[in-house]
Phi, psi and omega in degrees: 000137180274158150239138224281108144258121158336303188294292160305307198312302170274050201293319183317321195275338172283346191253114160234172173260191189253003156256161177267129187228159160294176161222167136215141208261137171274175195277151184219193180231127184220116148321125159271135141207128182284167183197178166225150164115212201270105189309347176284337209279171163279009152288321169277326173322306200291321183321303194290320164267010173283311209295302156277000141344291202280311168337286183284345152279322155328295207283353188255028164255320161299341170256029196245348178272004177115325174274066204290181161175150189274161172257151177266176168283150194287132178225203231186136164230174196221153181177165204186143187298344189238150110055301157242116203281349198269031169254338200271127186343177165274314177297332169291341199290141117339128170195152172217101206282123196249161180215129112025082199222148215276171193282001167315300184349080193254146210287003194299290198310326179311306215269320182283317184295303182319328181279251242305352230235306161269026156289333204264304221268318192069057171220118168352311186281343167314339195265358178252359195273130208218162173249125167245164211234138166249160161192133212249302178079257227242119173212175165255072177280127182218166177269096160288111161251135173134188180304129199312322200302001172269322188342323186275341170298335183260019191265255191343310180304330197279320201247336137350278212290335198282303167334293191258009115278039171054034170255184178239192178271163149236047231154172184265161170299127189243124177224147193260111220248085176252039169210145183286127175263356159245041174232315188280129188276113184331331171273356203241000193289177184202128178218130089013115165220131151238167170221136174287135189225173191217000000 
């Protein structure tokens, strides 16, 4: 039986360099649960495993149909009420944790694995966790490597580049987590950030 990667299928979204280049990201299918707060904090923590939870309960009802697939990684868009978000507290921040699925995925089989999945697990969060369709289009995408708290800095390169091809943002800020921050030594993490521009 084959298995569905994501990851490979969609390497342009998975891959960036360390200058900021354009892409365009096609509409994809993602598990969702929205939040607020400290990305440190214990809501996100609880999200993010309701999130592979749900992830891994997905996945293991498709493969019992024939229809295998790796889970991708966890990402994330980010938004915040005022203008320059790197001004505004951590507690304040908005965020909505996304995890990647292939487009077989339908929301019936979504909605059904979840109830069972909190019949089993009993977490709470599970009831919030929903499948959305993104489409991103025209985006800016770079390689952040070192510790998230470096971030405004390969940030700053992003919205330079942004600048001086005379785009604006379009879209929430997005980022792609492709390193375990509690196996990965804070200079060796690497994350995908991008923004939709027009």
């Amino acid at each position: 039986m084959s298995k569905t990667d994501l990851t490979r299928l969609h390497k342009a979204l998975y891959t960036a360099q360390a200058q900021p280049a354009l892409i365009f990201v096609p509409a994809g299918h993602y598990i969702a649960i929205n939040g607020k707060g400290d990305p440190n904090g214990p809501l996100f923590a609880a999200s993010t495993q309701a999130l592979y939870t749900a992830a891994y309960s997905i996945k293991n009802v498709y493969k019992q149909s024939g229809q295998d697939f790796t889970v991708s990684k966890l990402e994330g868009t980010w938004w915040v009420t005022s203008d320059n978000y790197l001004e505004v507290p951590r507690d304040e921040w908005h965020w909505q944790l996304l995890i990647r699925m292939p487009d077989y995925v339908v929301n019936a089989v979504v909605q059904q694995t979840l109830k069972a999945a909190y019949l089993k697990k009993q977490l709470p969060l599970l009831q919030q966790v929903s499948l959305i369709a993104l489409a991103e289009g025209k985006s800016v995408q770079i390689m952040h490597k070192g510790p998230y708290s470096e971030e405004p800095a390969t940030l700053q390169l992003m919205e330079d580049f942004i600048k001086k091809e005379g785009l604006t943002r379009n879209g929430r800020h997005h980022e792609i987590y492709l390193s375990d921050p509690h196996r990965t030594a804070p200079e060796r993490m690497k994350t995908i950030l991008r923004q939709p521009v027009k």
